[in-house]
PQR file with spaces between the fields and no chain letter, atoms N, CA, C, O and H, PARSE charges and radii, in Angstrom:
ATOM       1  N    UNK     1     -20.780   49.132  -39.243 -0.4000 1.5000
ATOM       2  CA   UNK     1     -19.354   48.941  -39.373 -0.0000 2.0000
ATOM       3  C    UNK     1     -18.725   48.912  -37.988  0.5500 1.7000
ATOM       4  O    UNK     1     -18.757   49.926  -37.291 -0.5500 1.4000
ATOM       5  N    UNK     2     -18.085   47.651  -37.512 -0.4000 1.5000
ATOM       6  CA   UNK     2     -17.384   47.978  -36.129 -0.0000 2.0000
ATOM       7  C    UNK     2     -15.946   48.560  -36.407  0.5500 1.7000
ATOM       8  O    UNK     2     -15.184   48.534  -37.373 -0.5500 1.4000
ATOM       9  H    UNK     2     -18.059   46.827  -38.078  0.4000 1.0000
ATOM      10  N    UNK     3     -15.904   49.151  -35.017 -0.4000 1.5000
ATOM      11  CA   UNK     3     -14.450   49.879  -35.054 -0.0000 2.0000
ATOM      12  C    UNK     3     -13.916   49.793  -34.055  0.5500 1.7000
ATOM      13  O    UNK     3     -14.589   49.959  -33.038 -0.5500 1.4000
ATOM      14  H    UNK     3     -16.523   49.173  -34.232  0.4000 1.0000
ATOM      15  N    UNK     4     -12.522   49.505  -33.950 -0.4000 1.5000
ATOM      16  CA   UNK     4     -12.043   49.602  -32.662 -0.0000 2.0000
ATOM      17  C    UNK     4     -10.931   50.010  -32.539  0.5500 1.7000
ATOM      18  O    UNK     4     -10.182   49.563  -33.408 -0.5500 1.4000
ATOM      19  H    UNK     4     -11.976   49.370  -34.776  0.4000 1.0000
ATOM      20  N    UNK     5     -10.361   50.828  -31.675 -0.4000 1.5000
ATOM      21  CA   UNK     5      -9.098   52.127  -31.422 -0.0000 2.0000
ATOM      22  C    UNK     5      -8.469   51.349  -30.539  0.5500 1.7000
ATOM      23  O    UNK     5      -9.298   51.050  -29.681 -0.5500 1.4000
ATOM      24  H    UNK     5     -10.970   51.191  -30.970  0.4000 1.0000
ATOM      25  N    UNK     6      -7.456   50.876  -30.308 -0.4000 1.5000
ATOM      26  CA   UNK     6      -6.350   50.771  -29.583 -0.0000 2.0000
ATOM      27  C    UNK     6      -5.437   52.220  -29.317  0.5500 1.7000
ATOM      28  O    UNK     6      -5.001   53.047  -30.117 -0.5500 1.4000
ATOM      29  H    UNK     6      -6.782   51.119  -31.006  0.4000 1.0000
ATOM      30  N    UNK     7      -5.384   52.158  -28.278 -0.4000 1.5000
ATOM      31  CA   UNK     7      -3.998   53.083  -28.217 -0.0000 2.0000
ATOM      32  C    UNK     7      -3.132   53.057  -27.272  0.5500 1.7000
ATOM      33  O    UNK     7      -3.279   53.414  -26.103 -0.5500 1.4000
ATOM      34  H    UNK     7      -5.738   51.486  -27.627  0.4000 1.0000
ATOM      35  N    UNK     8      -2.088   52.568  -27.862 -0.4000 1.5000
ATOM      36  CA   UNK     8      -0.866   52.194  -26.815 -0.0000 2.0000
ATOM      37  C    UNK     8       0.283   52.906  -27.168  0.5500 1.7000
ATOM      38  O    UNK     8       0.685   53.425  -28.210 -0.5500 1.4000
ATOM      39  H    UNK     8      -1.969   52.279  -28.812  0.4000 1.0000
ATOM      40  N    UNK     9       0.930   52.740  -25.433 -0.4000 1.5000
ATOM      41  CA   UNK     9       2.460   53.800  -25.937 -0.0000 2.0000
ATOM      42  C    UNK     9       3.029   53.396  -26.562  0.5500 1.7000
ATOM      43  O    UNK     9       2.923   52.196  -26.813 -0.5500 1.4000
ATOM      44  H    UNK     9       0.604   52.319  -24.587  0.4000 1.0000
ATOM      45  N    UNK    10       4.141   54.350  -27.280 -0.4000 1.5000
ATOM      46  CA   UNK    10       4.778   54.656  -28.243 -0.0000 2.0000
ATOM      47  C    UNK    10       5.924   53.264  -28.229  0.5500 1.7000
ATOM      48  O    UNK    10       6.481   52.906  -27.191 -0.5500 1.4000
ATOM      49  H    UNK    10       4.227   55.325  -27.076  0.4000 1.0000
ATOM      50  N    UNK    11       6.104   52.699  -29.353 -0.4000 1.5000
ATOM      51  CA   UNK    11       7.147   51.185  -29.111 -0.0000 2.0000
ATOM      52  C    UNK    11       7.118   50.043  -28.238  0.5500 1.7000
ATOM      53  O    UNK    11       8.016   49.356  -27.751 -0.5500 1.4000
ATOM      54  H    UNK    11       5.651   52.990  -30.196  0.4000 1.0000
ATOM      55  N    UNK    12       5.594   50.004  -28.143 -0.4000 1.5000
ATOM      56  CA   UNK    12       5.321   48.934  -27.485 -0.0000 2.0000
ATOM      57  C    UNK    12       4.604   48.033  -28.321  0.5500 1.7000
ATOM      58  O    UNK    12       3.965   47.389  -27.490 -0.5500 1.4000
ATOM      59  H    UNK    12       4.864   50.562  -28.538  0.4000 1.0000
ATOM      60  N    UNK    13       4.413   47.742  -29.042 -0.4000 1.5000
ATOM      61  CA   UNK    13       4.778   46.648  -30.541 -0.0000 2.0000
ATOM      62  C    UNK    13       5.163   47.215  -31.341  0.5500 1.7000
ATOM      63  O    UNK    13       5.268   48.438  -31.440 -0.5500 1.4000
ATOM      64  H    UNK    13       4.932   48.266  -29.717  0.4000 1.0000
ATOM      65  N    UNK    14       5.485   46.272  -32.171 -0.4000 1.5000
ATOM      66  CA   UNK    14       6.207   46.125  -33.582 -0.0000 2.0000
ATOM      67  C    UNK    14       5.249   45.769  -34.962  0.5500 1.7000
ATOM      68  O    UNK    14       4.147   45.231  -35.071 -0.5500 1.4000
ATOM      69  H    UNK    14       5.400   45.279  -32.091  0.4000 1.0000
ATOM      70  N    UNK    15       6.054   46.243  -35.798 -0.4000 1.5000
ATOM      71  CA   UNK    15       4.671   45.824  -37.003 -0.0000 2.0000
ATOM      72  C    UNK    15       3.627   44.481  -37.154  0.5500 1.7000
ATOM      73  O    UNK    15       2.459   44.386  -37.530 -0.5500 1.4000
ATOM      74  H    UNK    15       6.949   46.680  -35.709  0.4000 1.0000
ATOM      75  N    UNK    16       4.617   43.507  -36.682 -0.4000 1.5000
ATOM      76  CA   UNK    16       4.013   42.424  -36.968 -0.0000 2.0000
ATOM      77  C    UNK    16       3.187   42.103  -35.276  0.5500 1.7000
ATOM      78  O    UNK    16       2.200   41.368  -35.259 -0.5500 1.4000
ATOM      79  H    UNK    16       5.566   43.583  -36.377  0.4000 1.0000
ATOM      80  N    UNK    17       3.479   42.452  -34.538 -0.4000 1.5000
ATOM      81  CA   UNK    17       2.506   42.505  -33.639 -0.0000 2.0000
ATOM      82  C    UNK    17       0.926   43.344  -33.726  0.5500 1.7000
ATOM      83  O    UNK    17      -0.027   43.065  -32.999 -0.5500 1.4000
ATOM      84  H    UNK    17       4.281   43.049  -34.552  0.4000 1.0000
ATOM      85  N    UNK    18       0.930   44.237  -34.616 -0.4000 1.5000
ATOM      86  CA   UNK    18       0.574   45.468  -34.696 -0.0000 2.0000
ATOM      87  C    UNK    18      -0.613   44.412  -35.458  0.5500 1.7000
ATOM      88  O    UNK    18      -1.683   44.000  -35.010 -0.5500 1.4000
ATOM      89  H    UNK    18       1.705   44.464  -35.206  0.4000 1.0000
ATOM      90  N    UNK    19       0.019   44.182  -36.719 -0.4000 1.5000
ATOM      91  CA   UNK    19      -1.030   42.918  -37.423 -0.0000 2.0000
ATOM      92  C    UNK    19      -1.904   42.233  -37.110  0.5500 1.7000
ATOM      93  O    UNK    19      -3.114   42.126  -37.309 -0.5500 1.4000
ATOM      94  H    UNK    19       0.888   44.516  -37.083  0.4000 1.0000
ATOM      95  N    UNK    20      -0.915   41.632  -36.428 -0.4000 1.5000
ATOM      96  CA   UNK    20      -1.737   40.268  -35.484 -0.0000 2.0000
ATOM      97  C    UNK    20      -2.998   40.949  -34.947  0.5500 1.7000
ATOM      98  O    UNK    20      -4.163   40.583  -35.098 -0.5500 1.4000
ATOM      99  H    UNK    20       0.068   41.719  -36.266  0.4000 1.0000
ATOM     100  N    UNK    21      -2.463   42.158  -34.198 -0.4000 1.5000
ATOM     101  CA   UNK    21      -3.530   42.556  -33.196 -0.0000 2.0000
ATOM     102  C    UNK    21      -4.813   42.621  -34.125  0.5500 1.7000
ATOM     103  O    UNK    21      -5.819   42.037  -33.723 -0.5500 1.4000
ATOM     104  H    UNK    21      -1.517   42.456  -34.075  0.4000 1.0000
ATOM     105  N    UNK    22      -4.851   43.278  -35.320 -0.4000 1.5000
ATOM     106  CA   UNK    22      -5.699   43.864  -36.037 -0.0000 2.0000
ATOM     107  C    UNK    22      -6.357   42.364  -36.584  0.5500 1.7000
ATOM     108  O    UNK    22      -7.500   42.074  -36.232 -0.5500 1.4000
ATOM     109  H    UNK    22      -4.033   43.753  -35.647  0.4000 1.0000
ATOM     110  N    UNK    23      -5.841   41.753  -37.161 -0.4000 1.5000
ATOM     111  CA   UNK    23      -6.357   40.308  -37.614 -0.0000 2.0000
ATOM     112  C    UNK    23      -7.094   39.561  -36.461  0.5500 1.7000
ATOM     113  O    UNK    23      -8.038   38.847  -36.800 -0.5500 1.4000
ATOM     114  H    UNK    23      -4.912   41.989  -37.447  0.4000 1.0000
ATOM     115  N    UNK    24      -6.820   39.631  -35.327 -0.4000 1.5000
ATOM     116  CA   UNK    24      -7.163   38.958  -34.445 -0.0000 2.0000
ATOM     117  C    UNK    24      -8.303   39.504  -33.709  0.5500 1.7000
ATOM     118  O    UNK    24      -9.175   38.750  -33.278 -0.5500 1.4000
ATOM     119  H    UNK    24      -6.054   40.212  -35.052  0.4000 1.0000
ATOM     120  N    UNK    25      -8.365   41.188  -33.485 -0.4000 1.5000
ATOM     121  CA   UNK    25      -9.442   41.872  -33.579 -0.0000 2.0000
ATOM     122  C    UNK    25     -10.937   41.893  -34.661  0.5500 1.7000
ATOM     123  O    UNK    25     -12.109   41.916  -34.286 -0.5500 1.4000
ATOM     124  H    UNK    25      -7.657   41.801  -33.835  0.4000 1.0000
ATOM     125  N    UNK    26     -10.477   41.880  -35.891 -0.4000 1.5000
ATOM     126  CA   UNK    26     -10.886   41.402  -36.482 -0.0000 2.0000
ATOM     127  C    UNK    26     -11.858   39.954  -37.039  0.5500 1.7000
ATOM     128  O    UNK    26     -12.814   39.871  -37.809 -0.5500 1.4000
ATOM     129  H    UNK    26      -9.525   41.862  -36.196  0.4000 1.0000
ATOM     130  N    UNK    27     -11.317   39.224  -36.476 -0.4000 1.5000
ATOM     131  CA   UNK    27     -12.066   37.826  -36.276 -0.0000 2.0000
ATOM     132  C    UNK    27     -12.926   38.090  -34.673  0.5500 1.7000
ATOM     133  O    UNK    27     -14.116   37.779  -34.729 -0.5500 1.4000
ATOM     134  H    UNK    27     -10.540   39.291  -35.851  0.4000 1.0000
ATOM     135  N    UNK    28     -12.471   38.585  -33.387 -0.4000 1.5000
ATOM     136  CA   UNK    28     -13.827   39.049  -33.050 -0.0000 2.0000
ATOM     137  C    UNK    28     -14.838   39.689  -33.327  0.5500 1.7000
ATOM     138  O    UNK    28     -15.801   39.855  -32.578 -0.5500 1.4000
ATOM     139  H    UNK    28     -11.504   38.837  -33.342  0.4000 1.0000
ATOM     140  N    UNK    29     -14.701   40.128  -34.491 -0.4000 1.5000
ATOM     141  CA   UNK    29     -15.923   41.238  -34.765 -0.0000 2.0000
ATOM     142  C    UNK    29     -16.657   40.270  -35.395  0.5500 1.7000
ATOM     143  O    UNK    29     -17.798   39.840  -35.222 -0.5500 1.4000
ATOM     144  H    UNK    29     -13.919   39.993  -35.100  0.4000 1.0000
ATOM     145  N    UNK    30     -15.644   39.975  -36.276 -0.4000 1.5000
ATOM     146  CA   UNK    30     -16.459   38.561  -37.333 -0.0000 2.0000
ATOM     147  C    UNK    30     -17.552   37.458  -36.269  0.5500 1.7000
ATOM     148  O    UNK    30     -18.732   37.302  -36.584 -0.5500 1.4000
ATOM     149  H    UNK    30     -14.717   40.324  -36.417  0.4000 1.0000
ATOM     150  N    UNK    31     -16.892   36.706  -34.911 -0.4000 1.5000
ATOM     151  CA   UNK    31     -17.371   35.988  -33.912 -0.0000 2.0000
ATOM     152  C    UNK    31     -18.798   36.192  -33.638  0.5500 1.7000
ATOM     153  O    UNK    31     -19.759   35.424  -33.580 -0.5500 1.4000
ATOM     154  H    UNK    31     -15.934   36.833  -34.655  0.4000 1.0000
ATOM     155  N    UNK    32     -18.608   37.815  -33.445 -0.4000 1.5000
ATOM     156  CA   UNK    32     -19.926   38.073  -33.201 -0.0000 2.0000
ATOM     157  C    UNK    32     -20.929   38.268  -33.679  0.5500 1.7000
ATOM     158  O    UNK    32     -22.035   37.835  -33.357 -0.5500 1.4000
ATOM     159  H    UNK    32     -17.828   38.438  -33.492  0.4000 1.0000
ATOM     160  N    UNK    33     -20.529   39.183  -34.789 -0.4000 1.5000
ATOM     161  CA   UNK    33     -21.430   39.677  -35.738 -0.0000 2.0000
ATOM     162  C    UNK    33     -21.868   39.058  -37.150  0.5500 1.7000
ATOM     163  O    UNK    33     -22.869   39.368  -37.796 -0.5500 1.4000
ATOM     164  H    UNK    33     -19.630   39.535  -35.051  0.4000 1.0000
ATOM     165  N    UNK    34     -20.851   38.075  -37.494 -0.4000 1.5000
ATOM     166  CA   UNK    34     -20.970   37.008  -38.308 -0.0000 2.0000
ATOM     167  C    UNK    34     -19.993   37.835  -39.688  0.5500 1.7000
ATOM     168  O    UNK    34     -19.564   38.988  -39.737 -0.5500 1.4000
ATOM     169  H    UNK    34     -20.038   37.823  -36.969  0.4000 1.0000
ATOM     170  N    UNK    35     -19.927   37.152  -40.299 -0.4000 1.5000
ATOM     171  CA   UNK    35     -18.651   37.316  -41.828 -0.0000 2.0000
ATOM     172  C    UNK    35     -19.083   38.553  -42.403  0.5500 1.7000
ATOM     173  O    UNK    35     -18.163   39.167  -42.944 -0.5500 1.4000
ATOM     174  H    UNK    35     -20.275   36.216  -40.258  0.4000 1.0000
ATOM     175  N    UNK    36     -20.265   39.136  -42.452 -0.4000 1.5000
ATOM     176  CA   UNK    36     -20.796   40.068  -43.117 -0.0000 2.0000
ATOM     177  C    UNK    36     -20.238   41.558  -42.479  0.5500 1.7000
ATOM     178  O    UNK    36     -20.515   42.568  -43.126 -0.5500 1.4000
ATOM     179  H    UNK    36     -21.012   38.638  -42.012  0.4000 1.0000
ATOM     180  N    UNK    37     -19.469   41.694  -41.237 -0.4000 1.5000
ATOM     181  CA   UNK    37     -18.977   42.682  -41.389 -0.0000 2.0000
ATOM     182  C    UNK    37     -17.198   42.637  -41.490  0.5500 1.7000
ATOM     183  O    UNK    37     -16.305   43.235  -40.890 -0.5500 1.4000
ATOM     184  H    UNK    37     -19.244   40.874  -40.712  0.4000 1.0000
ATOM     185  N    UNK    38     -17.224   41.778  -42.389 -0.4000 1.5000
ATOM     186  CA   UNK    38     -15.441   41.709  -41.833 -0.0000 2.0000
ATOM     187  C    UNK    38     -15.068   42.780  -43.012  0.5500 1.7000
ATOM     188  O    UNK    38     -14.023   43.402  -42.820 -0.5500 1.4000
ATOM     189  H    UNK    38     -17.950   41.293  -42.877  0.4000 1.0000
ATOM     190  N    UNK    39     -15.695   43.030  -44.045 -0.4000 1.5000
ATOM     191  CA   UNK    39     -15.418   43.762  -45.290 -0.0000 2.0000
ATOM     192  C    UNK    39     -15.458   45.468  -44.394  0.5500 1.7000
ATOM     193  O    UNK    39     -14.794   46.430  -44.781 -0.5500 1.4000
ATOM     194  H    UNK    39     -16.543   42.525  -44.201  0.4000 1.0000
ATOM     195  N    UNK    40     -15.883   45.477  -43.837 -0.4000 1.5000
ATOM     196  CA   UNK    40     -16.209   46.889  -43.084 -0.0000 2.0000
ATOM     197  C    UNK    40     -15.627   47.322  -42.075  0.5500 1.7000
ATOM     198  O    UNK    40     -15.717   48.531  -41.861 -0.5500 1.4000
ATOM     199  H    UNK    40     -16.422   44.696  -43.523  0.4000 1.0000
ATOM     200  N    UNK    41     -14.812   46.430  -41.094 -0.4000 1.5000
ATOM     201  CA   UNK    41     -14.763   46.325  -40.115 -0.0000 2.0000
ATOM     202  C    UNK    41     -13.052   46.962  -39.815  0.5500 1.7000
ATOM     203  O    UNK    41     -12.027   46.374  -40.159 -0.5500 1.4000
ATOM     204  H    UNK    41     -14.739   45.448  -41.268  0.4000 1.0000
ATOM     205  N    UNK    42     -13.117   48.203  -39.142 -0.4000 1.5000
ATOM     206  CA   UNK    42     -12.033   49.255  -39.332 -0.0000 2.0000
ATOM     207  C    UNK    42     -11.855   49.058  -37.629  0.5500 1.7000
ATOM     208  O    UNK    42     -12.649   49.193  -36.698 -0.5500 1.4000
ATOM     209  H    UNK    42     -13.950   48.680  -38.863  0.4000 1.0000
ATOM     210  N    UNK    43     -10.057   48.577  -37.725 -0.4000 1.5000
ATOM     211  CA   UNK    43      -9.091   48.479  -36.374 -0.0000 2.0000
ATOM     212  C    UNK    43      -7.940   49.554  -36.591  0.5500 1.7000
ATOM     213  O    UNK    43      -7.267   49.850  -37.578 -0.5500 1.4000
ATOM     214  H    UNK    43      -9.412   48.467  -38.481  0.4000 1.0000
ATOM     215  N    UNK    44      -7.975   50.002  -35.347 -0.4000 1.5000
ATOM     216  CA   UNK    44      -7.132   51.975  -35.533 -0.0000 2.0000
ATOM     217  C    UNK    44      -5.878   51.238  -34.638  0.5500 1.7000
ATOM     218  O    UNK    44      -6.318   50.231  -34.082 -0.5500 1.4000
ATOM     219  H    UNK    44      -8.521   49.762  -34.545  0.4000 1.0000
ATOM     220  N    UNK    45      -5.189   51.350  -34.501 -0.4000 1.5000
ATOM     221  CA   UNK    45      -3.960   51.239  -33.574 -0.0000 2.0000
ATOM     222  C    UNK    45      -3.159   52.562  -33.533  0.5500 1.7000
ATOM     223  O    UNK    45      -2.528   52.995  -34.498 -0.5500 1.4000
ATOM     224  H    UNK    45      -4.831   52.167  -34.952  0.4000 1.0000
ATOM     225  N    UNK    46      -3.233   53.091  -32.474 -0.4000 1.5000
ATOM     226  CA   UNK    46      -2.319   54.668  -32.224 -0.0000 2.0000
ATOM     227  C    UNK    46      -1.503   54.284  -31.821  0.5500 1.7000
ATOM     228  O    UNK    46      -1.584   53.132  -31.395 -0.5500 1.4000
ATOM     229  H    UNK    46      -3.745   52.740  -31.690  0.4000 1.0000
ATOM     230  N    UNK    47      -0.110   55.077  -31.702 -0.4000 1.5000
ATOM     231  CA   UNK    47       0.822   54.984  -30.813 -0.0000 2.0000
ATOM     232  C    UNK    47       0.692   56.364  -29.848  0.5500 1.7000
ATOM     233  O    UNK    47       0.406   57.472  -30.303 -0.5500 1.4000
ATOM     234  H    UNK    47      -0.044   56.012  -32.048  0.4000 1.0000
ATOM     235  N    UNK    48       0.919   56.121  -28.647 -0.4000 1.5000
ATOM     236  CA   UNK    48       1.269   57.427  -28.226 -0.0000 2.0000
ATOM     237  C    UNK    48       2.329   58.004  -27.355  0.5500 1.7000
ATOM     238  O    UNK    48       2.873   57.393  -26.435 -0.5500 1.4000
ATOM     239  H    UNK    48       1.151   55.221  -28.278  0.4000 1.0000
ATOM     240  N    UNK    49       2.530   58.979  -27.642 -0.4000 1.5000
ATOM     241  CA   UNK    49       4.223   59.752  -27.677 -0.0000 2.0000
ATOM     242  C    UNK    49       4.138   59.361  -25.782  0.5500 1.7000
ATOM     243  O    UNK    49       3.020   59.179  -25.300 -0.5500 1.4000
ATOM     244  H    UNK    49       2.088   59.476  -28.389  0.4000 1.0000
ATOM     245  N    UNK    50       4.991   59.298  -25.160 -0.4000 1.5000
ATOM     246  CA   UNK    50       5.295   59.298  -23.755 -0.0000 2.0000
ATOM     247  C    UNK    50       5.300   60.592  -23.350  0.5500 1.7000
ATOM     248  O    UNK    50       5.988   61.520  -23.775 -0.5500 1.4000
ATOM     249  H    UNK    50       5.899   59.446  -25.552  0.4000 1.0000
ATOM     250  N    UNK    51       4.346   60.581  -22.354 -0.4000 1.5000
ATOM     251  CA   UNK    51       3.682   61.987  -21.454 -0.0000 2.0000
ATOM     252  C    UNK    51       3.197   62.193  -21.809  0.5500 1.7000
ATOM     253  O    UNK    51       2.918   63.376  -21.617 -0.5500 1.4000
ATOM     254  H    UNK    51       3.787   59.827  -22.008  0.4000 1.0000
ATOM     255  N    UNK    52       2.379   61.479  -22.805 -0.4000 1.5000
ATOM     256  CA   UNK    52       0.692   61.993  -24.084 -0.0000 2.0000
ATOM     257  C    UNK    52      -0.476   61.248  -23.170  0.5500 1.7000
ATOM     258  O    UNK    52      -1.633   61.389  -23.567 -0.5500 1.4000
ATOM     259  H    UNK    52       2.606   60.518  -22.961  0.4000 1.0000
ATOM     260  N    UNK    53      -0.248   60.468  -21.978 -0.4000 1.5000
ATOM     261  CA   UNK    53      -1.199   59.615  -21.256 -0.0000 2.0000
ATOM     262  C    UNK    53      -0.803   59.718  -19.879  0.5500 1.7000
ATOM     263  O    UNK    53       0.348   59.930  -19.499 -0.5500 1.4000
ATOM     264  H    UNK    53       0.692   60.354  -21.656  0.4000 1.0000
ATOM     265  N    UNK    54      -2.027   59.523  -18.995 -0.4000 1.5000
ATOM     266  CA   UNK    54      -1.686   58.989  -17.502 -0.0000 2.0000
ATOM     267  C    UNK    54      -2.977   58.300  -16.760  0.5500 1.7000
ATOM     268  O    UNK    54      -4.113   58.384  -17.226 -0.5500 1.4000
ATOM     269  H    UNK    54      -2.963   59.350  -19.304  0.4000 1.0000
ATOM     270  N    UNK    55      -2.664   57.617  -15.562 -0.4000 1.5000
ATOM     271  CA   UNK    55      -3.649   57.407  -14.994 -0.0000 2.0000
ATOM     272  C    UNK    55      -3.130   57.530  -13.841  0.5500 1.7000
ATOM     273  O    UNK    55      -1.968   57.553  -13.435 -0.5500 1.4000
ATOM     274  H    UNK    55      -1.741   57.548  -15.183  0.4000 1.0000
ATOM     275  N    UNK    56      -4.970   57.670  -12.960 -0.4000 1.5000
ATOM     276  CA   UNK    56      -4.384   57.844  -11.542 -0.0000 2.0000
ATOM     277  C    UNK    56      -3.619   59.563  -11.058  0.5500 1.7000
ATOM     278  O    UNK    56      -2.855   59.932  -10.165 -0.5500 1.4000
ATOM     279  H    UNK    56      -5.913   57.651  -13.290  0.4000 1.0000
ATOM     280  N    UNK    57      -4.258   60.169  -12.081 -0.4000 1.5000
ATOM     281  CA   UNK    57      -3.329   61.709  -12.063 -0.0000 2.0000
ATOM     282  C    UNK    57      -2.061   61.614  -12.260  0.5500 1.7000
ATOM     283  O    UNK    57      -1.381   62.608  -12.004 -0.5500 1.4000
ATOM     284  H    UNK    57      -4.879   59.869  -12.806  0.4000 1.0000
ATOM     285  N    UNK    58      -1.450   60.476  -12.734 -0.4000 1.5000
ATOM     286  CA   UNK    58       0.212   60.290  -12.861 -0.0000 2.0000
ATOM     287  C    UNK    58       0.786   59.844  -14.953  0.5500 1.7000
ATOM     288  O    UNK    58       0.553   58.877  -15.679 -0.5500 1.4000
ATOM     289  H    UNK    58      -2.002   59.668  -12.942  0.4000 1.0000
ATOM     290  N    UNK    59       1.346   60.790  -15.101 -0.4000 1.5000
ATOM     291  CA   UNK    59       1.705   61.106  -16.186 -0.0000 2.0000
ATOM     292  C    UNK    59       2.415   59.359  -16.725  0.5500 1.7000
ATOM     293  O    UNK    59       2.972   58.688  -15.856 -0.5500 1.4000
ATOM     294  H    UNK    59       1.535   61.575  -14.511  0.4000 1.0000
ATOM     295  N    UNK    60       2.346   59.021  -17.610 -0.4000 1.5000
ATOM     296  CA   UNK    60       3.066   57.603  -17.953 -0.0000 2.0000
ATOM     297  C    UNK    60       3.912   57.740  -18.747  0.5500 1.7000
ATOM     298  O    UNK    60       3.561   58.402  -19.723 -0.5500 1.4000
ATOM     299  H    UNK    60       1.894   59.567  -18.316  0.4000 1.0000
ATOM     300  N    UNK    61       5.229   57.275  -18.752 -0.4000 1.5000
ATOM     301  CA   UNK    61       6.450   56.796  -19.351 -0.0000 2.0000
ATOM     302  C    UNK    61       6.873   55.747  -19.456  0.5500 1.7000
ATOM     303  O    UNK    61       7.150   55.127  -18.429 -0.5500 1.4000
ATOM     304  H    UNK    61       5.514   56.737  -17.958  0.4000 1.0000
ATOM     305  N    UNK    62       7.058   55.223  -20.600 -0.4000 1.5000
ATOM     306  CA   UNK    62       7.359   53.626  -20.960 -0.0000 2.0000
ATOM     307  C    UNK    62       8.683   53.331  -20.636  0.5500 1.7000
ATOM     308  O    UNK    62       9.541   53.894  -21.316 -0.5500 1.4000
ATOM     309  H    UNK    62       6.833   55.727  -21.434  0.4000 1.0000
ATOM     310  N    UNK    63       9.177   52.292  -19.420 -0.4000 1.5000
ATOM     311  CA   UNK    63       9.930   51.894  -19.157 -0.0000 2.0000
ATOM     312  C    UNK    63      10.943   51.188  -20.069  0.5500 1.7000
ATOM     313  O    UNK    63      10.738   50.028  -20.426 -0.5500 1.4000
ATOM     314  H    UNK    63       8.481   51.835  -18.868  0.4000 1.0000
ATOM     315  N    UNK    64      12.234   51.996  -20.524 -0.4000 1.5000
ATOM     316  CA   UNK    64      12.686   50.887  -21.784 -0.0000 2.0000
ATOM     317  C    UNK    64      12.841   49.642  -22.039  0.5500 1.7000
ATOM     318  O    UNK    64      13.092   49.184  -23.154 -0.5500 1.4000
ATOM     319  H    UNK    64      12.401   52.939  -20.234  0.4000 1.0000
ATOM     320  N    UNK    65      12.610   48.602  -20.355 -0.4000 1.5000
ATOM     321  CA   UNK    65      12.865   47.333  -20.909 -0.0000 2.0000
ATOM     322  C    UNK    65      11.560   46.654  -21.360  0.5500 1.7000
ATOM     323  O    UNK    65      11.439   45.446  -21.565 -0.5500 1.4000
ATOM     324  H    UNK    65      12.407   48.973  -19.450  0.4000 1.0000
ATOM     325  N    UNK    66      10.382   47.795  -21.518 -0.4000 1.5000
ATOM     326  CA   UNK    66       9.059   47.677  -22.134 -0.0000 2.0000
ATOM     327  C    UNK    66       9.112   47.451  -23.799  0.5500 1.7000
ATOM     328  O    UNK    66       8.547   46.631  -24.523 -0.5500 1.4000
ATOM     329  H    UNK    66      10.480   48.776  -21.352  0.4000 1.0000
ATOM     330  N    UNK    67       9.909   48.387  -24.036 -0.4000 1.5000
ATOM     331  CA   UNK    67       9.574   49.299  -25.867 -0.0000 2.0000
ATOM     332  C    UNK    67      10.227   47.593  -26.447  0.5500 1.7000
ATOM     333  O    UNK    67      10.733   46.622  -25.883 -0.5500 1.4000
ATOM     334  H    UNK    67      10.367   49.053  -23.448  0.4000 1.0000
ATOM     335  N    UNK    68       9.867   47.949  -27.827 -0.4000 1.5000
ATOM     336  CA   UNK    68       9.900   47.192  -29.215 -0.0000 2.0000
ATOM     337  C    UNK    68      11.298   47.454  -29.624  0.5500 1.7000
ATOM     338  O    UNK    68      11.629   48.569  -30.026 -0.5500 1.4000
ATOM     339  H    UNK    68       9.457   48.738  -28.284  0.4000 1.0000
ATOM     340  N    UNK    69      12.215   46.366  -29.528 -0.4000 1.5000
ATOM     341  CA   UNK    69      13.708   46.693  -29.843 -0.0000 2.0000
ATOM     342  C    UNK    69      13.770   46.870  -31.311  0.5500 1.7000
ATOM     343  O    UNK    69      13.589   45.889  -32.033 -0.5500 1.4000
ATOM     344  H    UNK    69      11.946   45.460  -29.202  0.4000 1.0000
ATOM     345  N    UNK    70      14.036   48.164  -31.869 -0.4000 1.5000
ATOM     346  CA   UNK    70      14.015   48.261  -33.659 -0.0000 2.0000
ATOM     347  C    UNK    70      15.294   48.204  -34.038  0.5500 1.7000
ATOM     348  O    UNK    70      15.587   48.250  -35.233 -0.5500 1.4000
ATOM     349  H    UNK    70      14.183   48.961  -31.283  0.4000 1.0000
């Protein structure tokens, strides 16, 4: 069964982006592995809260003209 975790900050897509991603993830798994695992084939998308991540030792905050206008 492939799996694959995304995790991006918090309002940086929207549902229907969110989709796409997963559908589109999805057909790579399919690419590779052929049709037989698309029935199986589990895409995670997290969000995560701002100051829940960093790199570089530097804490990350999503710039608002970043986020998903709701």
């Amino acid at each position: 069964m492939p799996f694959a975790n995304y995790k991006l900050p918090e309002a940086s897509l929207n549902a229907a982006q969110k989709e796409d991603l997963i559908h589109k993830t999805t057909e790579l798994m399919v690419s590779y592995f052929g049709e037989i695992v698309r029935p199986t084939t589990m895409v995670l998308v997290e969000e995560v809260n701002d100051g829940g991540f960093g790199r570089a030792d530097e804490v990350f905050i999503m710039p608002d003209e970043y986020r998903v206008k709701r």
